[in-house]
TIVO-175135 format. One record per residue (C-alpha): residue number from 0; x negated, z negated, y. Coordinates in steps of 0.2 Angstrom, whole numbers. Layout:
<atoms>
<atom k="NUM" X="X" Z="Z" Y="Y"/>
...
</atoms>
This chain:
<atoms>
<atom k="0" X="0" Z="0" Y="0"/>
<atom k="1" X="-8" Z="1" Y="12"/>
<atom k="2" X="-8" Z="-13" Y="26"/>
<atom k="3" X="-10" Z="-30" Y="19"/>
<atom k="4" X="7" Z="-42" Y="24"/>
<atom k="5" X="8" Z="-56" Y="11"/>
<atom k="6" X="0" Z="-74" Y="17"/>
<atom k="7" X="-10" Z="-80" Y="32"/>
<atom k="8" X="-22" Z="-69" Y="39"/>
<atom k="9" X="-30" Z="-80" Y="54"/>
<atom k="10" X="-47" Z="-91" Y="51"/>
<atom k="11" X="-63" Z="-88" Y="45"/>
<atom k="12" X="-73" Z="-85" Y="28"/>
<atom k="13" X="-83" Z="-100" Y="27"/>
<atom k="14" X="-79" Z="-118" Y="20"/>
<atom k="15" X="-63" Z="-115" Y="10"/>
<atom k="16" X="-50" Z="-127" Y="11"/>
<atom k="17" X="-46" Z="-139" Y="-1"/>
<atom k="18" X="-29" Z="-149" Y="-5"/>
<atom k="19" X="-23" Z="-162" Y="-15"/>
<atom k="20" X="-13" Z="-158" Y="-31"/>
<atom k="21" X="7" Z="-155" Y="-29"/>
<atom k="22" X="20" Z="-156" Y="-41"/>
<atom k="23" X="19" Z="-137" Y="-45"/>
<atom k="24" X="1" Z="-139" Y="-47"/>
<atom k="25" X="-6" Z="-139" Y="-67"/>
<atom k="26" X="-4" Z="-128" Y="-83"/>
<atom k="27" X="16" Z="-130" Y="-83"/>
<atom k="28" X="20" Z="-119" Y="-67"/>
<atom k="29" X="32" Z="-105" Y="-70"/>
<atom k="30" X="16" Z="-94" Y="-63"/>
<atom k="31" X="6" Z="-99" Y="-76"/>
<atom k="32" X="16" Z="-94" Y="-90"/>
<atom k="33" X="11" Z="-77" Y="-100"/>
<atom k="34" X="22" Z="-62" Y="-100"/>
<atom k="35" X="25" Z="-45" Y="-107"/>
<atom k="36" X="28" Z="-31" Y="-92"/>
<atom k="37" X="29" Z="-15" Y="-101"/>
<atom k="38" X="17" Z="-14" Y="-115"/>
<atom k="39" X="8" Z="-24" Y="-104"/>
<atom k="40" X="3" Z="-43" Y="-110"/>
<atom k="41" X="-3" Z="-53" Y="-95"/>
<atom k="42" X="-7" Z="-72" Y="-97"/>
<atom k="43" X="-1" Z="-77" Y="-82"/>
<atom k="44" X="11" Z="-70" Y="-68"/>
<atom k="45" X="-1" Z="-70" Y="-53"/>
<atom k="46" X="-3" Z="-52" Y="-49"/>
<atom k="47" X="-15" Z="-46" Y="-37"/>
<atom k="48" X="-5" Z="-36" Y="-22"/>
<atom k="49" X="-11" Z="-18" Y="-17"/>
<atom k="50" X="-20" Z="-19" Y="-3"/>
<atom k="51" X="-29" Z="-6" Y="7"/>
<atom k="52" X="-46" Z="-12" Y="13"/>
<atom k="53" X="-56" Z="4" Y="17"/>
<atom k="54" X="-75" Z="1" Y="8"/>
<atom k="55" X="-77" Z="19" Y="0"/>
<atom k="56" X="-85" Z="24" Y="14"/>
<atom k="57" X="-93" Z="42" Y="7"/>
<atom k="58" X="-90" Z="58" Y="6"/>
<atom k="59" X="-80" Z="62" Y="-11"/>
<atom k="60" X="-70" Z="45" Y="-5"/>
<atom k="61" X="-78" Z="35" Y="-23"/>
<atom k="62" X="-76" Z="20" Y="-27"/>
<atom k="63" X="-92" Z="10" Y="-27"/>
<atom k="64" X="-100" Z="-5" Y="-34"/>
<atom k="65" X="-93" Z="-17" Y="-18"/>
<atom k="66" X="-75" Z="-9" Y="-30"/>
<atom k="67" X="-83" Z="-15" Y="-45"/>
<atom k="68" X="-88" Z="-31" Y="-39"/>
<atom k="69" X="-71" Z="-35" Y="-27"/>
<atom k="70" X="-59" Z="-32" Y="-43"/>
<atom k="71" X="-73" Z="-40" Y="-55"/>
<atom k="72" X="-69" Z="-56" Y="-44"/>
<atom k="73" X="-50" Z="-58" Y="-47"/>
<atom k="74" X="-50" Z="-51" Y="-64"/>
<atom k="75" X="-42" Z="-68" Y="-68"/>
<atom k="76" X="-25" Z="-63" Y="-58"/>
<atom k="77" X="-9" Z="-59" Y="-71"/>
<atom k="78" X="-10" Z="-40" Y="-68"/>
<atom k="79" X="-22" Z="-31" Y="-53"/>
<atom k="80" X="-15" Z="-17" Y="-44"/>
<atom k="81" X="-28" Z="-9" Y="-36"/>
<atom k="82" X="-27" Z="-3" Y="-17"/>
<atom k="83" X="-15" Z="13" Y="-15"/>
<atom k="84" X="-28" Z="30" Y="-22"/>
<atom k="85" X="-24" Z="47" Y="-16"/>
<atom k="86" X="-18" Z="58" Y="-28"/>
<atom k="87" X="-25" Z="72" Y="-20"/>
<atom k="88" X="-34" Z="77" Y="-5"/>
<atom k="89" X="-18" Z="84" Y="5"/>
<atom k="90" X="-12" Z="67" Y="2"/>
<atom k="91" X="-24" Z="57" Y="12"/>
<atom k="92" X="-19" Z="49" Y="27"/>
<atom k="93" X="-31" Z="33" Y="31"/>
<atom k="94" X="-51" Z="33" Y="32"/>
<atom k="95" X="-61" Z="29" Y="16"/>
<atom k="96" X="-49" Z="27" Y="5"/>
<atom k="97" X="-56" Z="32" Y="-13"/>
<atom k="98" X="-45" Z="46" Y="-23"/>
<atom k="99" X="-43" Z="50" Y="-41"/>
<atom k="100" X="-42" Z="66" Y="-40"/>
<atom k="101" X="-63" Z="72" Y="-43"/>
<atom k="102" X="-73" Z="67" Y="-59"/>
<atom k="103" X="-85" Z="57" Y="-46"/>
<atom k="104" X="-69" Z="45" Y="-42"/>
<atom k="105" X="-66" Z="45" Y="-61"/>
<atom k="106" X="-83" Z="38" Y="-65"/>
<atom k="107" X="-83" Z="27" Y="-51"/>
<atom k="108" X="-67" Z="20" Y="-55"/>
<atom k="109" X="-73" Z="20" Y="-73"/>
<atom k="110" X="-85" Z="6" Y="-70"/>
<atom k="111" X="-72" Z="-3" Y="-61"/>
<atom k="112" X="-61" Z="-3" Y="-77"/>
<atom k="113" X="-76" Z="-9" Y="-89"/>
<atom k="114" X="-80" Z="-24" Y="-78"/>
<atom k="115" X="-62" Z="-29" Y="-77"/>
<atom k="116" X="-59" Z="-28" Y="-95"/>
<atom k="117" X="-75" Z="-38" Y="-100"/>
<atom k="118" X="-70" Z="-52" Y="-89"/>
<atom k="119" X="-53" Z="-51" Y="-97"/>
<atom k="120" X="-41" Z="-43" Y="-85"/>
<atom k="121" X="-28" Z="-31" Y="-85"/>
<atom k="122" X="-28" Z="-16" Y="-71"/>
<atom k="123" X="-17" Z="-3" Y="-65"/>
<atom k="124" X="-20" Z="12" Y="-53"/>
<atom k="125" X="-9" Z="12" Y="-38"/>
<atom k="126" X="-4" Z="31" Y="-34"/>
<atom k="127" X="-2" Z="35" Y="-17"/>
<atom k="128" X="3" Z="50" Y="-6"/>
<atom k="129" X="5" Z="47" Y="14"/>
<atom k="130" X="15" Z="61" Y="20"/>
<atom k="131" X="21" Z="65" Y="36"/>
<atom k="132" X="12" Z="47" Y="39"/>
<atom k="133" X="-5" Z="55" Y="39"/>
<atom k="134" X="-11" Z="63" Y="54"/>
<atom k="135" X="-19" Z="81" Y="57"/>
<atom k="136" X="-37" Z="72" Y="59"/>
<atom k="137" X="-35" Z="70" Y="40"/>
<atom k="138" X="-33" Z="87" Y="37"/>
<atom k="139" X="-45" Z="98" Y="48"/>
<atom k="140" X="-33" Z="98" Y="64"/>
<atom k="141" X="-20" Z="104" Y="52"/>
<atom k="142" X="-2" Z="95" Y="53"/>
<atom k="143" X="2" Z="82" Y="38"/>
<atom k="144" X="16" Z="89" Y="25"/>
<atom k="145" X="33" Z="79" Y="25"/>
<atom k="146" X="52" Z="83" Y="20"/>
<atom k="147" X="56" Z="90" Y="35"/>
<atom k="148" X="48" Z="93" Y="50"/>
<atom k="149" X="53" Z="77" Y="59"/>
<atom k="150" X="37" Z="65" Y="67"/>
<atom k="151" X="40" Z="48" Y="58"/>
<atom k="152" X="33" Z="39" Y="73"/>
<atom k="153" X="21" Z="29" Y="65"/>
<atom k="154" X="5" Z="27" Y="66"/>
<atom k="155" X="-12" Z="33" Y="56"/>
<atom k="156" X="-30" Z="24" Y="54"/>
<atom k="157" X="-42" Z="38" Y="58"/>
<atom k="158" X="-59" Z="39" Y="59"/>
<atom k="159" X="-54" Z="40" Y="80"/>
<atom k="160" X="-44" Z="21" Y="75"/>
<atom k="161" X="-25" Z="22" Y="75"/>
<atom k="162" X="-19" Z="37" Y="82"/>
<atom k="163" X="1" Z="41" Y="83"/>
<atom k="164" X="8" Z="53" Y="72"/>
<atom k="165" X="17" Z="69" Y="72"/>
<atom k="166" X="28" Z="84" Y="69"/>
<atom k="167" X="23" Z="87" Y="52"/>
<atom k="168" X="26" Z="105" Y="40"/>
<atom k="169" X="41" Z="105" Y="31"/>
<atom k="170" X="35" Z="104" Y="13"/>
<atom k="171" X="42" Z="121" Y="2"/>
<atom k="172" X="47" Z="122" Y="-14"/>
<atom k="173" X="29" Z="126" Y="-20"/>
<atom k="174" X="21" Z="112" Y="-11"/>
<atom k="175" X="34" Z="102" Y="-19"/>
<atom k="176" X="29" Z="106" Y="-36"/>
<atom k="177" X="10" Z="108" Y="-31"/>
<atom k="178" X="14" Z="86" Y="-26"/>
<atom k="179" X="21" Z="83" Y="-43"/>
<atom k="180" X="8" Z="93" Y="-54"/>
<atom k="181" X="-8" Z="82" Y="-43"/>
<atom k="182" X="2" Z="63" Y="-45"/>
<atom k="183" X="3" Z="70" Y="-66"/>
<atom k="184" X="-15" Z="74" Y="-64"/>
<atom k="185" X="-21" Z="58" Y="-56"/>
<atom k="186" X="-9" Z="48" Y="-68"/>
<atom k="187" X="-24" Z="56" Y="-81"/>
<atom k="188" X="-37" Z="53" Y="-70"/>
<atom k="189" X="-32" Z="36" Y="-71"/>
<atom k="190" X="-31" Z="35" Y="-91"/>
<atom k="191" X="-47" Z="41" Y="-93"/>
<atom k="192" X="-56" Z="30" Y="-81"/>
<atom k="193" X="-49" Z="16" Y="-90"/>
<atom k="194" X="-34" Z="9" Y="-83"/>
<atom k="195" X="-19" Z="3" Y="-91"/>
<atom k="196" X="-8" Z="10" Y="-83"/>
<atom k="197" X="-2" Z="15" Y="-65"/>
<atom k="198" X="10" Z="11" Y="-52"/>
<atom k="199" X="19" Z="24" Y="-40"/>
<atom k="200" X="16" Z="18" Y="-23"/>
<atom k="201" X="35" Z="22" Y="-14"/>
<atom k="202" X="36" Z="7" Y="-1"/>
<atom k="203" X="32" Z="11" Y="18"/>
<atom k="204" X="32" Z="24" Y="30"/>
<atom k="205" X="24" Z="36" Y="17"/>
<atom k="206" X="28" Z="51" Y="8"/>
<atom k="207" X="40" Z="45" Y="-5"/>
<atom k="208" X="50" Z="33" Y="5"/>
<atom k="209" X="52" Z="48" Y="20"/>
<atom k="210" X="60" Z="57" Y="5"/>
<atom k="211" X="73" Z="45" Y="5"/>
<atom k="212" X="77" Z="41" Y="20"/>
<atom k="213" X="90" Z="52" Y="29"/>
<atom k="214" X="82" Z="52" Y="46"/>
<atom k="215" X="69" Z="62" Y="40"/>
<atom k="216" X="73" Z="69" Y="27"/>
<atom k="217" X="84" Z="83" Y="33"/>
<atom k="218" X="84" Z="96" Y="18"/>
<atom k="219" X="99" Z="105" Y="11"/>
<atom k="220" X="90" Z="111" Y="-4"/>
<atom k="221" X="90" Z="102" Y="-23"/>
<atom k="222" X="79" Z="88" Y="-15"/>
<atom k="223" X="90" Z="83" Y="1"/>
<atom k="224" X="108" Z="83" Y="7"/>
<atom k="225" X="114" Z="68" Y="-2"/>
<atom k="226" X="107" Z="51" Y="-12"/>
<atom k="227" X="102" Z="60" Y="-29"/>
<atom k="228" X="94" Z="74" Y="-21"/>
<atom k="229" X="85" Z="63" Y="-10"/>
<atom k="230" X="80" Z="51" Y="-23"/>
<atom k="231" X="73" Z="68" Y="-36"/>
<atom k="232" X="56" Z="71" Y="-31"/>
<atom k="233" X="50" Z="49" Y="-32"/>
<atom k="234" X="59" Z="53" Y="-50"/>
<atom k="235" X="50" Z="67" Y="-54"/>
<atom k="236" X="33" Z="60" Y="-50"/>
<atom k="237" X="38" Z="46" Y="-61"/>
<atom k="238" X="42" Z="57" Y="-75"/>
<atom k="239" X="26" Z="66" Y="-70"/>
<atom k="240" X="15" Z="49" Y="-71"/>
<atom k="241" X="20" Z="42" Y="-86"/>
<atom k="242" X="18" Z="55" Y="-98"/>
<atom k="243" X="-2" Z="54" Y="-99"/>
<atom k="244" X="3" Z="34" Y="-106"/>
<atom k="245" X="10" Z="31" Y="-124"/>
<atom k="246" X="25" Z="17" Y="-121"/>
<atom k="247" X="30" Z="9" Y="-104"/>
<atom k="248" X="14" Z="10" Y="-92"/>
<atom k="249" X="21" Z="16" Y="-76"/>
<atom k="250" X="28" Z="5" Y="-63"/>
<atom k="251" X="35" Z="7" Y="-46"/>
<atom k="252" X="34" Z="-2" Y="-30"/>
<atom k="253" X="47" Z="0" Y="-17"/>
<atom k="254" X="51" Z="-7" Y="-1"/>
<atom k="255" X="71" Z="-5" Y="3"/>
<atom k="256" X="69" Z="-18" Y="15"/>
<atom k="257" X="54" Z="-7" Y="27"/>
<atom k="258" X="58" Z="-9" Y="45"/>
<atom k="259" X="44" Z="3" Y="57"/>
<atom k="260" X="47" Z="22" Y="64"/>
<atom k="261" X="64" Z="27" Y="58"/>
<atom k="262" X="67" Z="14" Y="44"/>
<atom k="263" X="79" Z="1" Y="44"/>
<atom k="264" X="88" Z="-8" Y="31"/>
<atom k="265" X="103" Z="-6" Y="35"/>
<atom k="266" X="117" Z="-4" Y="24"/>
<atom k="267" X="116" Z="14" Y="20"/>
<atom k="268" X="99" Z="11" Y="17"/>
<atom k="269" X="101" Z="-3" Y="5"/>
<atom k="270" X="116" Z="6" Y="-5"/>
<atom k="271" X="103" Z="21" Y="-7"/>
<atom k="272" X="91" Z="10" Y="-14"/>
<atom k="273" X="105" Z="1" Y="-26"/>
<atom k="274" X="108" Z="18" Y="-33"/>
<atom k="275" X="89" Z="21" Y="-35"/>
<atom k="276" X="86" Z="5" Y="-44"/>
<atom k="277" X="102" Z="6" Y="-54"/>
<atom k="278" X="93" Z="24" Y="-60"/>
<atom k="279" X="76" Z="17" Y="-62"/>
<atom k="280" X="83" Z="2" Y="-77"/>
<atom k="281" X="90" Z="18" Y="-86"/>
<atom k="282" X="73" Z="25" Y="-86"/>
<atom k="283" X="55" Z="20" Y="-98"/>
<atom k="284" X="49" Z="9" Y="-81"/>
<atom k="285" X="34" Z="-2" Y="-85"/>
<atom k="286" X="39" Z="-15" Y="-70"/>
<atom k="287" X="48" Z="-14" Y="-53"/>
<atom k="288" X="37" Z="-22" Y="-39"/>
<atom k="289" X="48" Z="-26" Y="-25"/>
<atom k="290" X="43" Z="-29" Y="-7"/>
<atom k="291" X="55" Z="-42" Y="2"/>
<atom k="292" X="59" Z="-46" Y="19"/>
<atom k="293" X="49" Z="-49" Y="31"/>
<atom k="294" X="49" Z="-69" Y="33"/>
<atom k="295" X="60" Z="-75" Y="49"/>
<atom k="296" X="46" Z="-84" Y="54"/>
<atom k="297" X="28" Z="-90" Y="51"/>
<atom k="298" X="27" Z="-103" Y="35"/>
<atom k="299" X="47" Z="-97" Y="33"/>
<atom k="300" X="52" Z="-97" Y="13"/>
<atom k="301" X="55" Z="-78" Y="8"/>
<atom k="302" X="71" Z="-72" Y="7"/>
<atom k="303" X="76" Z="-74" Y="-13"/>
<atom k="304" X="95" Z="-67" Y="-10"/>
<atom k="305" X="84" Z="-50" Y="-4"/>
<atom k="306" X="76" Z="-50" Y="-22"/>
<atom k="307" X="92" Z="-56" Y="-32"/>
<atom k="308" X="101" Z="-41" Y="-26"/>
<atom k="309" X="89" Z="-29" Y="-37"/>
<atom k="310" X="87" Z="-41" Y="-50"/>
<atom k="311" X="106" Z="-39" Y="-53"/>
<atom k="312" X="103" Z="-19" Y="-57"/>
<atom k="313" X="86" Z="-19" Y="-63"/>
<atom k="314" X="85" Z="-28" Y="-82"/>
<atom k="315" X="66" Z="-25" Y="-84"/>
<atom k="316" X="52" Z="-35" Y="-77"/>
<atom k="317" X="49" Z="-36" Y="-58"/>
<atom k="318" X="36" Z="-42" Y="-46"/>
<atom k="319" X="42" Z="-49" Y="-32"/>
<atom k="320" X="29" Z="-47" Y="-15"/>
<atom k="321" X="28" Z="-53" Y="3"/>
<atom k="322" X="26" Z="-69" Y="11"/>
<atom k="323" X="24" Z="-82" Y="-5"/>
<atom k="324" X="14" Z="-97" Y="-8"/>
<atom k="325" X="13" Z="-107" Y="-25"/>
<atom k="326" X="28" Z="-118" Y="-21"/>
<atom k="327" X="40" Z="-101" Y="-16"/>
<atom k="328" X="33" Z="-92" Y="-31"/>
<atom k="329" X="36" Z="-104" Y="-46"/>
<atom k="330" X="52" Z="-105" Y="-34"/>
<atom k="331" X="57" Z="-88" Y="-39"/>
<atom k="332" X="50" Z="-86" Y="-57"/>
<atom k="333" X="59" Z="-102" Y="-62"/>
<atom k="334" X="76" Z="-96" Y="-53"/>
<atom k="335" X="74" Z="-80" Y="-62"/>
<atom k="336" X="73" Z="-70" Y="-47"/>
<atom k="337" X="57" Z="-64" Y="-54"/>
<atom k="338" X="47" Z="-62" Y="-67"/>
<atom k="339" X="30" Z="-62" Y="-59"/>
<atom k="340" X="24" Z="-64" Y="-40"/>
<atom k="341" X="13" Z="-51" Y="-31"/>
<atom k="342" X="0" Z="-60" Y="-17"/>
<atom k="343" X="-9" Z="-48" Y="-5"/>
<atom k="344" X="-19" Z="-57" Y="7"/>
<atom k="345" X="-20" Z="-73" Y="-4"/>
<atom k="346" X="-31" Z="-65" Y="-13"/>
<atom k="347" X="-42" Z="-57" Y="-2"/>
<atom k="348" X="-48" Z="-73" Y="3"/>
<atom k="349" X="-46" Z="-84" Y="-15"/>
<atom k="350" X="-53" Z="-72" Y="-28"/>
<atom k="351" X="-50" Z="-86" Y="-39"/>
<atom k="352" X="-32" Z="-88" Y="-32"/>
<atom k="353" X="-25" Z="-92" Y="-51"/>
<atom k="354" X="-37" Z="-108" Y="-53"/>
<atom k="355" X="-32" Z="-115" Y="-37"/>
<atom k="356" X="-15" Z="-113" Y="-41"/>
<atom k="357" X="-16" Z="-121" Y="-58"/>
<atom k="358" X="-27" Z="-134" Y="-50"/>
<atom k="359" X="-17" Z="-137" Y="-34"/>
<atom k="360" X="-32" Z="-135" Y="-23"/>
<atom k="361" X="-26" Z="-127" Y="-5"/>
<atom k="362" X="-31" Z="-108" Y="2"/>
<atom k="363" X="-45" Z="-101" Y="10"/>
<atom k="364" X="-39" Z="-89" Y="24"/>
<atom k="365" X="-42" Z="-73" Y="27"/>
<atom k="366" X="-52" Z="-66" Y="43"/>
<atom k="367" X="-40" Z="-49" Y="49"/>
<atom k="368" X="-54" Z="-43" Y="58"/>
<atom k="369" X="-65" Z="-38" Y="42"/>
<atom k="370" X="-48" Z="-30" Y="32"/>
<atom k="371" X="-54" Z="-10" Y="38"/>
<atom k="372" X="-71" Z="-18" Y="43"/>
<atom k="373" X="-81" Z="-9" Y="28"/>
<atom k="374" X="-97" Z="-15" Y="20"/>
<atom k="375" X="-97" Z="-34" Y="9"/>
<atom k="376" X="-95" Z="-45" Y="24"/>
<atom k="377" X="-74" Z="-50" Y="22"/>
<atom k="378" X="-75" Z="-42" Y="3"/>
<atom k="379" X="-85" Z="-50" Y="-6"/>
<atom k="380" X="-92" Z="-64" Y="0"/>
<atom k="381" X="-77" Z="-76" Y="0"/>
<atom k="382" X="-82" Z="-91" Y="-7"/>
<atom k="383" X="-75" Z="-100" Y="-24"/>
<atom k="384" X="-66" Z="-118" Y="-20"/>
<atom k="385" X="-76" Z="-131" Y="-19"/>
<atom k="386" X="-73" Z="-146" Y="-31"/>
<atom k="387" X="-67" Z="-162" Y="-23"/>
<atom k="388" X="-67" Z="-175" Y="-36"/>
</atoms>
């Protein structure tokens, strides 16, 4: 995904704080507990968050060993769901951001894989595709692609910093298909770099979400004009991306409640989404991960009636994301709202995020200026709690 929303962001690396042990804090939190997602068996329901953090600062846009050692640090988390990849070139839409759509990514990503597996962990390959959200210095001073040519009024990190979007080229039929055949071709990629399995990135201002939306998706053609139409190609790309996987190994993250450009949740947009969620339990899904509401207000609890709505038409495993701590999240699991919680910027600062939940030991916090920064400083060198006897 992209920008990184879930937890505190303020405060420095340094000097990790510690806390004294809660009621939720030990090997009896509903967190803790193992589960099956898919053909997936995690041990516990901790999953790492998809966040975009801009360190494959080359050329080909591949992964390095600063990858290999940022996920090797949180291998302990549930389930890792790696930072959104471009699926192909014409999908990028954010600076040095890796891809998975060249043999060097695939190697590069390999080693990512091996060092995850030997510590123990379980990762999945976040697909993504920026749309109309990209900006022409992305793509040689050409306009981005998007459903229609409508400007999302968002904004896209360039190598010039944010820069405002716009007008972008009506996608044809061809380009259409071209999209499907390169997410089909990265969901490959992705097997044979040795994940287990991917995730299709639909939340946000971004390429599958604009198909959705009405406001800018203004097609009359078999991929606009009404909800099915405009729910076809994020289906498609999910048949597309689970076929390379024997069983359930694709999941898919979506964000009904978005609000930025020309998204809203309002009730249209929440009965589209109903409908898509409704078709998405019919379907071989590995997991729905569900972005929430934004919180009212900082240390607000999430909104667990926004979740509980999906969780009434989606029967298979879901991740709920955005805003939880360890109290909300055992919160939720035990309620049933959710089988697992998703933490973002927990776990940029606290690699070791599951062991001080289980422990009950308090949170490092994040420092926002290093999230795009590149290099180690604000990647790797958070520190591991410190034991307080």
């Amino acid at each position: 995904m992209t920008v990184t929303t879930t937890g505190t962001t303020t405060g420095a690396r340094t000097g990790a704080k510690t806390g004294t042990a809660t009621r939720s804090a030990g090997p009896d939190q509903p967190l803790l507990r193992s589960a099956d997602f898919g053909d997936l068996r995690l041990p516990n329901r901790v999953v790492m968050a998809p966040t975009t953090r801009a360190r494959a600062a080359n050329a080909g846009l591949v992964p390095t060993e600063l990858h290999v050692a940022y996920y090797a640090q949180r291998a302990a988390a549930g389930l890792i769901v790696t930072e959104g990849t471009w699926v192909g070139e014409r999908a990028i839409g954010f600076v040095n951001v890796p891809g998975i759509y060249s043999e060097e990514q695939v190697e590069g990503w390999r080693r990512v894989t091996d060092v995850v597996h030997a510590l123990g962990g379980r990762i999945v390959l976040q697909l993504w595709h920026t749309g109309a959200a990209s900006h022409p210095d992305h793509h040689g001073g050409r306009p981005p692609m998007g459903p229609s040519a409508v400007d999302p009024r968002e904004k896209s990190f360039t190598s010039r910093g944010f820069q405002d979007t716009v007008t972008p080229r009506e996608m044809t039929a061809a380009d259409i298909g071209a999209t499907v055949a390169e997410y089909a071709a990265a969901a490959e990629n992705a097997r044979r770099a040795g994940f287990d399995g991917v995730e299709v990135h639909a939340i946000g201002p971004f390429l599958l979400p604009q198909f959705l939306n009405p406001r800018l998706n203004r097609r009359t053609d078999a991929y606009g004009g009404d909800r099915a139409r405009r729910r076809r190609l994020l289906l498609e790309v999910l048949d597309a991306v689970a076929d390379p996987w024997q069983g359930r190994r694709a999941g898919v993250r979506l964000s009904p409640y978005w609000t930025s450009g020309l998204f809203t949740p309002d009730e249209e947009t929440l009965a589209d989404y109903d409908e898509l969620v409704a078709e998405l339990d019919e379907r071989p899904v590995a997991y729905l991960h569900l972005r929430g509401r934004d919180l009212a207000e900082p240390g607000a609890a999430p909104d667990l009636d926004a979740f509980a709505r999906y969780r009434r038409l989606f029967h298979g495993p879901l991740i709920a994301n955005n805003g939880f701590d360890r109290e909300s999240g055992n919160a939720a699991v035990e309620a049933g709202v959710a089988d697992a919680v998703g933490f973002a910027t927990h776990f940029i600062a606290n690699p070791d995020l599951v062991a001080r939940f289980a422990m009950g030991h308090g949170l490092a916090q994040g420092d926002r200026a290093t999230f795009y920064s590149g290099g180690a400083e604000g990647y790797v060198d958070y520190p591991a709690m410190e034991w307080r006897g």
